[in-house]
N, C-alpha and C positions, 0 to 999 in steps of 0.2 A: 332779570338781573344776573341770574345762576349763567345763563347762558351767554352774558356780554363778557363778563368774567373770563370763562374756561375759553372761549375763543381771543381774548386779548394777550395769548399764550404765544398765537400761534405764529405770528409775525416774527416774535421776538428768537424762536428756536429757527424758524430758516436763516435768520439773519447770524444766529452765533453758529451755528450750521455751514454758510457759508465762509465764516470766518475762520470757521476750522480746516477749513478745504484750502482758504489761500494759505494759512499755514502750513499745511504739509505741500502743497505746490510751491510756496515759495524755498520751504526747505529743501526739496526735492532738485529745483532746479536753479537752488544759489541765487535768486536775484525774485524779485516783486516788479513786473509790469516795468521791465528794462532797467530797472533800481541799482546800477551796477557800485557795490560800497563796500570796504571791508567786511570778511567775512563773519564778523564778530557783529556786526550791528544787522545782518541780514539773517544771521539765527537768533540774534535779539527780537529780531522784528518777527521773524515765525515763529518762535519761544509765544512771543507774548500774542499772536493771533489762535495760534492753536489754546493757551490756554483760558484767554477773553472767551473766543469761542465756546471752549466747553463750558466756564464758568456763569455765564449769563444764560444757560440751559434751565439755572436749577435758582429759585426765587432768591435764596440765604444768598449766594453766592454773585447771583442778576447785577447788583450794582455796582460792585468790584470789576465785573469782566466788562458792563458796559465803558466803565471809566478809561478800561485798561485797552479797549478795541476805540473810542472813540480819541485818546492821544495818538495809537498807531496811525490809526487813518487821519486824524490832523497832520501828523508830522510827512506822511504822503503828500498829504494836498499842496504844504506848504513847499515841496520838493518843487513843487510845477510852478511854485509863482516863480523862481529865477528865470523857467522859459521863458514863462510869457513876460518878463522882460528885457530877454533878449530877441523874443521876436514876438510885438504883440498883433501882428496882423493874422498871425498862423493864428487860426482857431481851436486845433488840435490842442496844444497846452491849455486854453482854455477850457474844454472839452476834459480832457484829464484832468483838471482842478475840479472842475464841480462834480466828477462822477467820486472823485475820492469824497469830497463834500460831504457828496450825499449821503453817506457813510457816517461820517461825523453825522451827519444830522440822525439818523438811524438811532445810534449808541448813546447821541445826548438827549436822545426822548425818551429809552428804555429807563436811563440815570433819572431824568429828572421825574417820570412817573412813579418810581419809588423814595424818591426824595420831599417828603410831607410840603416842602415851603414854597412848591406849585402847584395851583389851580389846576387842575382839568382843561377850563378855557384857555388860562393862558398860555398852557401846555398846545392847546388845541391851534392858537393862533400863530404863533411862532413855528410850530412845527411845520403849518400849512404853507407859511410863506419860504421858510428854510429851501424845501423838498419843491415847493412850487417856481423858484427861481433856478432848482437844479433840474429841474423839467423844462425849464423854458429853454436850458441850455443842450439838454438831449434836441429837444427840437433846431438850434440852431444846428447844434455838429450832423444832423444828418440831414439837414438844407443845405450846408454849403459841401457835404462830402457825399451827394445825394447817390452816386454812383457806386461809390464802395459801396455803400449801407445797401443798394441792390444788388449787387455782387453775392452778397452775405443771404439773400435769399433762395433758398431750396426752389430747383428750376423746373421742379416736380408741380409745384404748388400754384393752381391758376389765378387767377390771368396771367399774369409778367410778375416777375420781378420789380420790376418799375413802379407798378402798382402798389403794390403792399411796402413798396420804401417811400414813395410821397403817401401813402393812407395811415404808415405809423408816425410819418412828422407830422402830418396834421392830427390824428387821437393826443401825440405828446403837448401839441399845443395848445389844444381844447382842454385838456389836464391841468395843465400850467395855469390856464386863465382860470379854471372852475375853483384850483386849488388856492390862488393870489385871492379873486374875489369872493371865497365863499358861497360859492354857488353850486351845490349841488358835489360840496367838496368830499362828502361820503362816497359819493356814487363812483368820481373822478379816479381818488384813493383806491377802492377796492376795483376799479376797470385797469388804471394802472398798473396794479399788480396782478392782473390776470394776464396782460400785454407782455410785462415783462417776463412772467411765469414761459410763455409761450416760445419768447424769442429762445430762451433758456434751453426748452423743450426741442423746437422745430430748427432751428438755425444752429446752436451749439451743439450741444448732444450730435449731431449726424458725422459734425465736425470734427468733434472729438475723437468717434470711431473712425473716423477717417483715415486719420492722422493723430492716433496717442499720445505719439513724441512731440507734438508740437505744445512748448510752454504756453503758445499764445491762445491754443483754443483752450487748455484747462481754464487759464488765469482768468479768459475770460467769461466762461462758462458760470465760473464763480462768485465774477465780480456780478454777473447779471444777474445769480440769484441772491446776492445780498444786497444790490439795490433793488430785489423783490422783496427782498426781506422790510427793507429799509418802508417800503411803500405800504406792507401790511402792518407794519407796527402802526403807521400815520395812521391804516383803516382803522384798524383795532380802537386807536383813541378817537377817533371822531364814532365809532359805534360807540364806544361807551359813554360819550359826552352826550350825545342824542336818547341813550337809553338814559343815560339819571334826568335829561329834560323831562323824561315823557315820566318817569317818575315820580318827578316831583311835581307834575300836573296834578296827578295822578291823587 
């Protein structure tokens, strides 16, 4: 139980880790993932990432920053619905809704597992389906954008390209269903966040030094490890839901 504990840490610090990074990139370069707004609500908006961020590091502080990281990334998501309805065939708005989502979904599981007046389970269920519907949507945007998303892969790395961009919309989508149906939804959680860990690693990172100045590879360097974050917090609680079953078999 010692050990479900000390690791259900660890999702929650990449994920306000990450958060702190899009705060000083967003401050850094006046705008959030094309966000183009007065410059008083875009240091609002990294004021309050960089400090969510820190503050959901440290357990006293955890439910304040998740509160304060999961409005930010609300009021994102809600940016994109005016796209997608002025163009809802584009899927990209789409696409950026659920990845902010995801986000929200991340921050409102940190709040609500230190919030006494949810269940574990029900924590367990809602979060699965949250994160599992914004997985279903990573798998759409790199089906219908199947060539970017190869593009984006290291041309070092065998077989093709091509390859590991339909092998990771198919893992996303096996994700999606394992996470929707509860099948295997532990396994799916911590695979996903090893997937995303990776793109993070192998695709970003190379990008990054490639090209420092480029906003777009930070922002998204960052976004992808706090939707890794987001995916280990999910692991985190379905490990500890499965350890107090097995305890209280027990």
């Amino acid at each position: 139980m010692t050990a479900a504990t000390t690791s259900s840490n660890l999702g929650r610090r990449v994920f306000g880790a990450a958060a702190f990074a899009i705060g000083l990139i967003t401050l850094a370069w006046h705008e959030y993932n094309g966000w183009h707004q007065p410059s008083f609500l875009v240091y609002a908006a990294a004021a309050d990432l960089i400090f969510g961020g820190a503050a959901i590091q440290f357990r006293r502080t955890a439910k304040a920053g998740a509160l304060i990281l999961g409005a930010v990334y609300l009021a994102f998501a809600l940016r994109c619905v005016t796209q997608i309805v002025a163009a809802p065939k584009i899927y990209n708005s789409w696409g950026n809704f659920f990845e902010q989502f995801s986000l929200v979904t991340g921050a409102a599981i940190v709040y609500a597992r230190l919030s006494s007046a949810w269940s574990r389970e029900t924590l367990n269920r809602i979060g699965r389906i949250l994160l599992g519907i914004c997985t279903a949507s990573f798998t759409l945007e790199q089906a219908f954008y199947l060539h970017a998303t190869a593009s984006l892969v290291p041309k070092w790395l065998p077989p093709s390209q091509m390859f590991w961009a339909v092998t990771t919309t198919v893992l996303f989508a096996l994700a999606a269903v394992a996470l929707l149906t509860n099948r295997m939804a532990l396994l799916a959680a911590r695979l996903l966040t090893m997937m995303l860990v990776l793109f993070g690693l192998i695709v970003w990172v190379p990008l990054v030094l490639s090209d420092p100045h480029s906003h777009t590879n930070w922002s998204e360097i960052a976004e992808t490890f706090a939707i890794a974050g987001t995916a280990w917090i999910l692991a985190d609680l379905l490990g500890e839901v499965r350890a107090s079953g097995r305890n209280n078999k027990s």
